[in-house]
C-alpha positions as CSV (number, residue, x, y, z in Angstrom):
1,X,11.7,-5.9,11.1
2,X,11.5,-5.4,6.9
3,X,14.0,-4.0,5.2
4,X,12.3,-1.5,2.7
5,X,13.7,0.3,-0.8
6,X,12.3,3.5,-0.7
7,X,12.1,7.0,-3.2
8,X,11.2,10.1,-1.9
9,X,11.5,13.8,-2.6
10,X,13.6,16.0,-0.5
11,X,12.8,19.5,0.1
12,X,14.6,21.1,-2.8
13,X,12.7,18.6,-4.9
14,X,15.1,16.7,-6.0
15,X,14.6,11.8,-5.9
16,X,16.4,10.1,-3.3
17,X,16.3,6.3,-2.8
18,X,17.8,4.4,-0.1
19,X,17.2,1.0,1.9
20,X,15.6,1.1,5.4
21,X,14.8,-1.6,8.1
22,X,11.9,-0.4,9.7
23,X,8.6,-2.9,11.4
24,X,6.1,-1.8,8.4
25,X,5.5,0.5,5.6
26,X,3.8,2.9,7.9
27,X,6.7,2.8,10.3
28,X,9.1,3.8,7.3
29,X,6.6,6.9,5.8
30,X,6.7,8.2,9.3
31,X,10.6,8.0,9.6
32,X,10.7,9.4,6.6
33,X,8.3,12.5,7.0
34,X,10.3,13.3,10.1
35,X,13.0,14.0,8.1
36,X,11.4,16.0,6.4
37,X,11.1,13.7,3.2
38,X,7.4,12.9,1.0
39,X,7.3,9.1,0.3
40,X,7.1,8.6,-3.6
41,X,7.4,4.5,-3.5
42,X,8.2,1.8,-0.8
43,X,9.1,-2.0,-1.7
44,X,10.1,-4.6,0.1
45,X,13.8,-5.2,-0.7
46,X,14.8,-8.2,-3.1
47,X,16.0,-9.7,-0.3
48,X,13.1,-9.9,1.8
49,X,11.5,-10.6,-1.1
50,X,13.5,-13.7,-1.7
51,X,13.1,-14.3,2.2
52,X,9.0,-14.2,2.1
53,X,8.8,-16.3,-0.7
54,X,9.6,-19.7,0.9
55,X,7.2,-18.7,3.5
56,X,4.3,-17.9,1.5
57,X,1.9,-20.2,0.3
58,X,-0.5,-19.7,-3.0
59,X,-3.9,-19.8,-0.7
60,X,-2.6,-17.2,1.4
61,X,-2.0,-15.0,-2.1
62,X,-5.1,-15.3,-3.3
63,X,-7.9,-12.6,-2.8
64,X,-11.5,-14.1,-2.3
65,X,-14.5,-12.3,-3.7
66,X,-15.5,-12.3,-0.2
67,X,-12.4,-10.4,0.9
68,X,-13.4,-8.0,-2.0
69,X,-17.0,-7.5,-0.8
70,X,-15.7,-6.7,2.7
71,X,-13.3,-4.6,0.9
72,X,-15.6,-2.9,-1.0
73,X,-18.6,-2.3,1.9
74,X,-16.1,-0.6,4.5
75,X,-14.6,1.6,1.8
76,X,-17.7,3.0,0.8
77,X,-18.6,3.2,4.1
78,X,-15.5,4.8,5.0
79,X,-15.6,7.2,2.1
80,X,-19.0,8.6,2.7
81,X,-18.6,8.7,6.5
82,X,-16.6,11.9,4.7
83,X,-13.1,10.4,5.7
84,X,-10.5,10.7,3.0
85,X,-9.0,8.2,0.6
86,X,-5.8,7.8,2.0
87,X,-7.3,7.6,5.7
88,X,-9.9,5.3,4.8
89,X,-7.3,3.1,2.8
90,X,-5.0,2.9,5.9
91,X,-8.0,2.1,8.3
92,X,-8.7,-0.8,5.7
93,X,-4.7,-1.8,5.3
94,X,-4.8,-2.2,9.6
95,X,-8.4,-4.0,9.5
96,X,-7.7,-6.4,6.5
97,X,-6.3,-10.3,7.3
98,X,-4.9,-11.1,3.7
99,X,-1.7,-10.0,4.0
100,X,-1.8,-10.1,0.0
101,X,-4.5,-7.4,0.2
102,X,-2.6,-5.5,2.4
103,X,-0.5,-5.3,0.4
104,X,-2.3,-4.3,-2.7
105,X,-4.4,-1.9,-0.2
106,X,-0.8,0.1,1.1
107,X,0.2,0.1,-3.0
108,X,-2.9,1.4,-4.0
109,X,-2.8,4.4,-1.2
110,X,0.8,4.9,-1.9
111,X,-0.3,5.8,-5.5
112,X,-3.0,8.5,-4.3
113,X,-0.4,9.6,-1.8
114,X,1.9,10.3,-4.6
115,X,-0.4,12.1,-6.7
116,X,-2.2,9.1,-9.0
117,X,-5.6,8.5,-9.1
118,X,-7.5,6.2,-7.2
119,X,-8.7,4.2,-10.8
120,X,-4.7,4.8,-11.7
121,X,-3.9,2.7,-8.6
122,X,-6.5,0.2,-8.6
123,X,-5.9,-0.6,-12.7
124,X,-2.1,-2.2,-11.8
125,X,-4.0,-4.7,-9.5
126,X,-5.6,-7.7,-11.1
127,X,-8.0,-8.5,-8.3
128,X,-9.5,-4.8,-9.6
129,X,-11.6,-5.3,-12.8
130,X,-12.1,-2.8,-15.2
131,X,-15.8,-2.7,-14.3
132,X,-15.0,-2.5,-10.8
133,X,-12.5,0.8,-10.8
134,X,-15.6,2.1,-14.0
């Protein structure tokens, strides 16, 4: 289990923030949905981040253009099969080895979730050109 930073909006509309051990990011939006909560952003916590990083090695970071052709093929596929963005976006966070593109994957549909764009989410990702979110 992950310990996650978390913001979300309560009912009355008002940002909380808290820390949460949970097993993923998914696990966490669902805990906090049940209570009634809408996820605005999820991060690992510094900790865990200081945790992961002896553990991860630069070749496992990097995205391969391969891993962004594969990317790229199921989305559209996805997409005009006439499932949504976010759906189609989690089907591809479950279905993708890299866990750096995973991760960029969750960020990007945590960003539609919370009301950006899909070119807004895409654009704080280096791996996403410019001509690729044009």
């Amino acid at each position: 289990m992950a310990t996650f930073d978390y913001k979300a909006r309560d009912k009355n509309g008002e940002i909380i923030g808290g820390s949460l051990e949970a097993a993923s990011e998914d696990v966490l939006i669902g805990k906090l949905k049940d209570q009634g909560l809408l996820v605005i952003d999820i991060k690992k916590s510094k900790e865990e981040k200081a945790k992961s990083k002896g553990r991860s090695f630069s070749f496992f970071n990097r995205i391969s253009a391969h891993d962004l052709a594969v990317f790229t093929r199921q989305f559209a596929t996805l997409i005009s099969s006439g499932m949504s963005l976010i759906e189609s976006l989690v089907v591809l966070e479950r279905q993708t080895a890299n866990p750096k593109f995973v991760e960029i994957i969750a960020s990007v549909r945590m960003d539609i979730e919370s009301g950006h764009s899909l070119s807004e989410g895409m654009s704080k990702h280096k791996v996403f050109t410019r001509l690729y979110i044009s």
